[in-house]
C-alpha positions in Angstrom: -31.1 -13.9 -21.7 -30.0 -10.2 -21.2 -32.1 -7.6 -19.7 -31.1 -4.1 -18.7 -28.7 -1.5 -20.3 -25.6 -3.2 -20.2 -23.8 -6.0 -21.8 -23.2 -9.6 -19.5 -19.3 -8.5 -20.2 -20.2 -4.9 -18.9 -21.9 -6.0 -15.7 -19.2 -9.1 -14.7 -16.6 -6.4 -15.2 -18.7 -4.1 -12.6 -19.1 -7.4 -10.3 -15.6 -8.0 -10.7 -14.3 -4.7 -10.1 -16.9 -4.4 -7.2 -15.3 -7.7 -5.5 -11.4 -6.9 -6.2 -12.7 -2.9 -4.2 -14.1 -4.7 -1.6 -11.6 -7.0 -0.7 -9.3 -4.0 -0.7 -11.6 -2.2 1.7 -12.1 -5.1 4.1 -8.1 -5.7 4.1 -7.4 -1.9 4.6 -10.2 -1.9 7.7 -8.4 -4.8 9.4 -5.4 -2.9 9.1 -6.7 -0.3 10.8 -7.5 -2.6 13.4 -4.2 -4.1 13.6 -3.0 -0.7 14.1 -5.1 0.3 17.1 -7.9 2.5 15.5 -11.1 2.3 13.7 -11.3 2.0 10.0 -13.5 5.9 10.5 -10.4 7.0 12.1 -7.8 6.0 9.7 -10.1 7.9 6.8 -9.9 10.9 9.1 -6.2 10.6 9.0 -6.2 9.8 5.7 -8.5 12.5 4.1 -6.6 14.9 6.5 -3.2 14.3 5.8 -3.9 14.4 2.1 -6.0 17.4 2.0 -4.5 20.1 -0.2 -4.7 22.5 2.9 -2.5 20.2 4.7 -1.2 21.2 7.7 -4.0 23.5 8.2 -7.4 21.2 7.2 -10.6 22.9 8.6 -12.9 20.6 9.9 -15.3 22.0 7.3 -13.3 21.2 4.5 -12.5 17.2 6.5 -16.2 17.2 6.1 -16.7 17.9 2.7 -14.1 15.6 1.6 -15.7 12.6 3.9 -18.8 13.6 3.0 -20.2 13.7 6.6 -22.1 17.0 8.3 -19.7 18.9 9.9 -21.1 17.8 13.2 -20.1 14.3 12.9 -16.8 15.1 11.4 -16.5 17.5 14.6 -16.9 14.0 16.6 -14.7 11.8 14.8 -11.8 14.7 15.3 -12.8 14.8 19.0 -12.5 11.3 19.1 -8.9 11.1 16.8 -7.7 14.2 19.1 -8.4 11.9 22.5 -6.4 8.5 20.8 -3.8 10.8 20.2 -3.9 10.9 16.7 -4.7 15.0 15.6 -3.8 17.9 16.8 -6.8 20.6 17.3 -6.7 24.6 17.0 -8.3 27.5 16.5 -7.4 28.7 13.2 -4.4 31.6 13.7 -6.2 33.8 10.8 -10.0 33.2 11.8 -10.9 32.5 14.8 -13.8 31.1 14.4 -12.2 28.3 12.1 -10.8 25.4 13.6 -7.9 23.2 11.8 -6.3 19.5 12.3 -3.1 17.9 11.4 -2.0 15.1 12.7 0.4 13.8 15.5 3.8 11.9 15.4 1.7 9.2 16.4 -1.1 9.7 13.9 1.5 9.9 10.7 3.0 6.7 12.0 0.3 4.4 12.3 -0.7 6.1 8.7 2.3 5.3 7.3 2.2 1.5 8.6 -1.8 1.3 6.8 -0.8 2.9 3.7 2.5 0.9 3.3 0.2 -2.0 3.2 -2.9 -0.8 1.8 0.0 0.1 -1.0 0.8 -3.9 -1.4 -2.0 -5.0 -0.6 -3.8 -3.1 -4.1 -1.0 -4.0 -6.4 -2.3 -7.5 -5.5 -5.6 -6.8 -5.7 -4.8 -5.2 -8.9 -6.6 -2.1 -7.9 -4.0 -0.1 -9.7 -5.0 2.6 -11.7 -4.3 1.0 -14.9 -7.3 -1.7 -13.9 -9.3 1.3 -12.9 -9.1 2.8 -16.0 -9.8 -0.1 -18.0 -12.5 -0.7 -16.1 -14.1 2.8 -16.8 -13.1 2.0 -20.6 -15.1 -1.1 -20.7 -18.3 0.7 -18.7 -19.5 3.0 -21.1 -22.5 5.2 -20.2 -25.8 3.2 -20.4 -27.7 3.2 -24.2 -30.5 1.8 -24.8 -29.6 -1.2 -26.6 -31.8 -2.7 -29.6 -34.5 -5.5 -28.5 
């Protein structure tokens, strides 16, 4: 008995997909853990030190890329700047910018989380291989005959 837009096959592959992320995700918050921050700070560090403006990441742009009102993504840099992990200041060519890269510290601990963030989705097979054939076996929806 099938109902909806999508095959069984189509919607185990979502579930499975959906499980293998989320076991990646949980993994990659304890790391965070392990490593003496908050899964919300090691995004910070993450989306920041991969930012294509990197060294110089507005917190404008780190709040478009975490999707978060500049506001909270002004508080989570407050918060990364105390622990030691970003360094804050205006922006050298407009004042009234502000821009974040991170510490010696910071890069460390994001090193350690991504080395094993790295192993830990090889295992997980999260590779991009399985996320392409994921997409190639989730087609957009059709209305399928009754």
């Amino acid at each position: 008995m099938s109902s909806g837009k999508f095959s069984e096959s189509e919607y185990r592959n979502l579930s499975e997909f959906r499980r293998r992320l989320r076991i990646f995700l949980r993994f990659s918050e304890e790391q965070a853990r392990t490593n003496g921050i908050t899964p919300q700070q090691h995004l910070v560090l993450a989306v920041t030190r991969g930012h294509p403006d990197y060294p110089q990441v507005a917190i404008g742009a780190l709040a478009e890329a975490l999707q978060l009102r500049q506001s909270s993504t002004s508080l989570l840099v407050d918060r990364c700047v105390k622990r030691g992990l970003l360094n804050r200041q205006e922006d050298p060519r407009d004042r009234r910018r502000v821009v974040v890269w991170l510490t010696d510290e910071g890069q460390q601990i994001l090193d350690r989380i991504t080395t094993a963030n790295r192993t830990a989705a090889r295992d997980a097979a999260l590779s991009q291989a399985v996320a392409q054939a994921f997409m190639d076996h989730m087609p957009e929806a059709t209305p399928r005959s009754a």
